[in-house]
Structures are given as structure tokens and as C-alpha cells.
N, C-alpha and C positions, 0 to 999 in steps of 0.2 A: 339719708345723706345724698346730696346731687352728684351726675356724673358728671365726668369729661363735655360730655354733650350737651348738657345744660350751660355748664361754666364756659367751655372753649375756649380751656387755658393750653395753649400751647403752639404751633407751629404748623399751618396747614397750608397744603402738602412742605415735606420738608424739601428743605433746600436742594438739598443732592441727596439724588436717588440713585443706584445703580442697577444693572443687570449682573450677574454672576461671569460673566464672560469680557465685562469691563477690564479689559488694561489696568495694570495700577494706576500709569500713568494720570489717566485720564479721573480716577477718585482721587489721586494728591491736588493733581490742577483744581478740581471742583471743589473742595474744601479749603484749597487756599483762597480761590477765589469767594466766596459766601462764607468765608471767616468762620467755619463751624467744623466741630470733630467726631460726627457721626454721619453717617450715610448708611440709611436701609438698603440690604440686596434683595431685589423682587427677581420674578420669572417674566415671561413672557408675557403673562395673565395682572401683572402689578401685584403677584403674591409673596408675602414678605418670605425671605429664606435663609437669611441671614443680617449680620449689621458687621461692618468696621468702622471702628476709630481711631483718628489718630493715631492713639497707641498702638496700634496692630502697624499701622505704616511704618514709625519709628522703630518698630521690633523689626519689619521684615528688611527694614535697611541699613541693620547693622545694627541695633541696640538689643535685641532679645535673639530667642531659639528661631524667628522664621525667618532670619537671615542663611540658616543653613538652604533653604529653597536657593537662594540667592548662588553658594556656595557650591552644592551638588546639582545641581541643573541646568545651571549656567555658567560653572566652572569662574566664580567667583564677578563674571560679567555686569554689573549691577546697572549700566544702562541697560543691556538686552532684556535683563530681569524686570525691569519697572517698565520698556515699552510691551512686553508680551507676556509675561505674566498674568493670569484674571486675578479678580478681586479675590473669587471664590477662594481660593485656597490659604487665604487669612481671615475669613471670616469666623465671628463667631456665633453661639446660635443663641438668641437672646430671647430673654421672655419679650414679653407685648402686650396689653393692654387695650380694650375697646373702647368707644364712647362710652357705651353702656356702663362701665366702672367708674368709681369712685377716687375720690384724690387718696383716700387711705391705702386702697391698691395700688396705685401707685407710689406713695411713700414705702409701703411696708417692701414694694420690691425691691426699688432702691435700697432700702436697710440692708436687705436679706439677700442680696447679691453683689451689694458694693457695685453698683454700676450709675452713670451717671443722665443716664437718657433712655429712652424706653418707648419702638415705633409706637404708634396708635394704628389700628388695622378695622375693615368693616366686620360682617359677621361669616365674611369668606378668607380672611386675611388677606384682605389688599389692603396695601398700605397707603392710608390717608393722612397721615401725621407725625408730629415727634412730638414727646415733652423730658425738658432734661432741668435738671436740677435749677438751672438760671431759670426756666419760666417760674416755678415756683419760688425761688428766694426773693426773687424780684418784684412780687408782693409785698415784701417786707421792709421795703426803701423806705417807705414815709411811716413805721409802724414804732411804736416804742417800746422794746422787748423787754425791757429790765433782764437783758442780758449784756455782760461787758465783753469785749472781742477777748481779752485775756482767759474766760473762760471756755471757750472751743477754740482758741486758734492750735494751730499743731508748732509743735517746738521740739528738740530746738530745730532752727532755722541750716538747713540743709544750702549750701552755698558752693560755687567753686568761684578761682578766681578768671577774670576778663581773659586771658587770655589759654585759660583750659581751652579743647578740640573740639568742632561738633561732635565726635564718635564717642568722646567720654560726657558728653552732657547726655547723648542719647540713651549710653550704658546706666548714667546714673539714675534716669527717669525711669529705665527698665527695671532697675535695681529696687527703687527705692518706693515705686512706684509711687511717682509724681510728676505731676506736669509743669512745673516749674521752678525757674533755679534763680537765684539771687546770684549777682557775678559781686562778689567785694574785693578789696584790697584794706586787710587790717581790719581797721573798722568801719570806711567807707564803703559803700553803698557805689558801685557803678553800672548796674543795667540788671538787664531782669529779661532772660531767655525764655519763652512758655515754648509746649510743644503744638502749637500751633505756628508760630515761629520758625520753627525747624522744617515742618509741613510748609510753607510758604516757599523755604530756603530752595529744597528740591523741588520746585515748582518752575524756578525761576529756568530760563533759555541758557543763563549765562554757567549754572549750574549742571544741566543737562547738557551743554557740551565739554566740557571737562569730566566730565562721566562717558559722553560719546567715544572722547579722544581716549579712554579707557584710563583718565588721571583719576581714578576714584579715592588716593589715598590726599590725594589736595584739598580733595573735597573734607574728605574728614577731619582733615587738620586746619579745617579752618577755624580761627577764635571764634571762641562764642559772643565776644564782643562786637563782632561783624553785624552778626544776626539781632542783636539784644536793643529792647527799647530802653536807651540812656534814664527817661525821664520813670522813676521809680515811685511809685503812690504808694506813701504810707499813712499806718492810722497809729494812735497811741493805744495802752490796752486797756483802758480805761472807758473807754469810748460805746457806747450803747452799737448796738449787732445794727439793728435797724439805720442807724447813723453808718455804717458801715458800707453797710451795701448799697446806700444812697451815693457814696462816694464811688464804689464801684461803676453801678449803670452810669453814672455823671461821666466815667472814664470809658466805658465798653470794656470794661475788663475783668475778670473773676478770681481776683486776688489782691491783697492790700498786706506788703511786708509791716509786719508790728514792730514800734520803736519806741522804747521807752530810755528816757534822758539820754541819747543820742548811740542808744543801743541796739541794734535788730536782736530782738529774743523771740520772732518766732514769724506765722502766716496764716494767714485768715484767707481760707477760700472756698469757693462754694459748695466743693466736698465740704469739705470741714460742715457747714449750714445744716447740709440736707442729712448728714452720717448722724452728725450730735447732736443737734438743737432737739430732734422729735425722740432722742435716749434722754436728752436731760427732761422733759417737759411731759413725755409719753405722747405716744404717737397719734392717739386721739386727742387729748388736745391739743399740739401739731395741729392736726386735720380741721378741726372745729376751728381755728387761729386762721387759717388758712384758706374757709370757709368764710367765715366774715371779713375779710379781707376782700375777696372776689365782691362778695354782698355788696361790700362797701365803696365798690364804685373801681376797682383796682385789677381790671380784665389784664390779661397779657395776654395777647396774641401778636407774634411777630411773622409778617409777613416779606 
């Protein structure tokens, strides 16, 4: 079986890298800015020593337990908390992956940890890389699965409407663990919040000073509608996976609400791909699928 190093599927060096003494600050800014929801924590030496993602950001600002940091140490302060805060203390500590390994090591972590990205490190652990569930699905754009999105999508379809808070979009991602929400009204379909989105939201100057001005309850009550992309891509479930995710990279996006006869009955996203496709199929042939894929001329490395 060939490794990482052969293949060089994946993301070299990643986008944003931090030190453990990084500001929050400054890992929301960089993830908003390079549109991605992980960032490896090195040393001083580029040795990996942790990772946050998004979700950890969403948790520590109000949607999960490490909001209490926010609470107890800075007496509820959550600008003060996001400019001086380090990373470190929301990190968590993630497996990783060499060149030297195989795509199956990779797959079988992901299974076996639910997690959706995975550094790539040398034979010191310095971190040279990332690969997250998109490098790998994203071989599968132009591939014909004789798999229909109906059969792995997740349902039912988890929604609030347009004009719910940020602070209960964040509670329910923390909840429900999901990174994205369908905003409807009845039975229409009006925007589509992911947390990266939200990451973005606190990113913004205009956001930050209304957290300066110590407005942080303005901030949370604002509509999720505010934040949400109006224009919502869906697929039917009927639809081959491979077709699927063609629709996706076409968008930059890693989700496609399912609708059938003017219904949302559920969500197709790249969890969903990398969690069930290698349980329905087995993981080795997963792996071997995924192998001839690269062979065949379908490299991903995104720089």
C-alpha cells in the first residue's frame, strides 16, 4: 500500500499554523481568513502539540464548557478573553500521521476517533502538513459510486428558523454536534449558517468592537440570518455520492441539504462520506477505491 509521500494528498504546510501562546484572537482571524477549521499548535521547534478547530472556538465563545474560561477568568469579559487568551488552553491533543503511513491509517483514524483532519508531522514531529476529510472525498467528484446520497445522508435535517440568535446556533452545533444549520420558515428553505461562518462572524472589526464596548449580549442575539449564505445547494436522494460531491467542490462547500419533492428530509456532508461510505463498503476497499483514484490521475493537493 503507498504512503502519504508517495501520493501527496493533502495540504502542504497547512494554512494556519499556531504557537500555543497565540491569542485566540489571532487563530479566529486566520481561519476566517484561509476559509479552514483546523490549525496545528507547534513549539518553538514547529513541533506539533496540539490542534483547534473551529469547534473549540465556537465552544470557548459561548456554545460548549470552555466558555466557563471565558466566565471565571475574565469575569464574563469575552473581548478581554479572545484578545489574551492563548490557544493552548482549548487545544486538544490529536493523533497524527507521517508521510511514511498509508491512506488506510489515515481512514481507519478518522473512523476511530470521529475526527475530521489529521496534522501530517516529519519523523520528529514537526508539522509539515494536514489532510482532512475534503482531501480525500474530493477524489470522488468525477467517480461513480453506485452509492445514492439517500443512503449516507444524516436525517432528519436539524434546522432553526432565520431569525433564531447566534448564541443558540452555537449551543445547538455544540449540542448536537454539527457544523451546520438549515435556517427554514415551514417549509422553505432560507439560508444555511456553517460554523465556519460564525468563525468568520467574530473575526469581523465590526464584531470586535461591540464586544470591546463590552455589548456581548448584542452580539449573541444577533439573527442567524445575518451570517447565513441565502443561496442553499441542494441535491435530490436519489442522486449517485460521486455526483454529489461534484456539486459540492463546483460550490467550495461541504454540504448539500437533500430535497425530495420539495421536501428537506435530511444532509449530505463530508462527515457523513468519510464516517459511512468506508462502514458500508469496508475500509479496505474504501482504501484500494481511493488508491486508484489518486493512480488515476486525481492528485489533491491544495496549496
Amino acid at each position: 500500500m503507498k504512503t502519504l509521500k508517495e501520493f501527496k494528498i493533502g495540504r502542504y504546510p497547512p494554512a494556519v499554523v499556531v504557537e500555543k501562546s497565540t491569542p485566540i484572537i489571532k487563530v479566529i482571524k486566520g481561519l476566517a481568513e484561509k476559509w479552514v477549521r483546523h490549525a496545528p499548535i507547534v513549539d518553538e521547534n514547529n513541533r506539533l502539540i496540539g490542534m483547534v478547530s473551529a469547534r473549540d472556538i465556537i465552544d470557548f465563545l459561548g456554545g460548549g464548557p470552555k466558555s466557563r474560561i471565558v466566565e471565571e477568568k475574565y469575569n464574563g469579559n469575552l473581548y478581554e478573553a479572545i484578545m489574551k487568551e492563548p490557544v493552548n488552553s482549548i487545544k486538544y491533543m490529536p493523533p497524527y500521521v507521517t508521510p511514511d503511513d498509508d491512506i488506510q491509517a489515515v481512514v481507519s483514524i478518522m473512523l476511530e476517533r470521529n475526527i475530521g483532519a489529521l496534522a501530517i508531522t516529519d519523523e520528529e514531529r514537526r508539522v509539515v502538513g494536514i489532510i482532512s476529510e475534503r482531501h480525500i472525498m474530493a477524489l470522488f467528484s468525477e467517480a461513480k459510486t453506485m452509492v445514492r446520497v439517500c443512503e449516507l445522508m444524516s436525517r432528519p435535517l436539524i434546522t432553526l428558523p432565520p431569525q433564531a440568535t447566534l448564541i443558540e446556533g452555537q449551543k445547538l452545533m455544540h449540542e448536537k454536534h454539527i457544523r451546520r444549520i438549515p435556517l427554514k420558515t415551514g417549509p422553505n428553505l432560507r439560508g444555511i449558517v456553517s460554523i465556519k461562518d460564525i468563525v468568520k462572524f467574530y473575526s469581523l472589526e465590526e464584531t470586535l468592537e461591540r464586544l470591546r464596548l463590552l455589548d456581548k449580549e448584542s452580539v449573541y442575539s444577533t439573527p442567524l440570518s445575518y451570517l447565513a449564505s441565502t443561496k442553499v445547494i441542494t441535491v435530490e436522494p436519489h442522486v449517485d455520492l460521486g455526483e454529489a460531491i461534484k456539486i459540492m467542490r463546483e460550490n467550495n462547500i461541504g454540504s448539500l441539504v437533500v430535497v425530495d419533492r420539495g421536501e428537506c428530509i435530511g444532509i449530505i456532508t463530508e462527515r457523513d462520506f468519510i464516517i459511512k461510505l468506508p462502514k458500508m463498503w469496508g475500509v479496505e476497499l474504501f482504501v484500494d477505491e481511493v488508491e486508484e483514484l489518486i493512480v488515476a490521475g486525481r492528485i489533491v493537493v491544495l496549496r
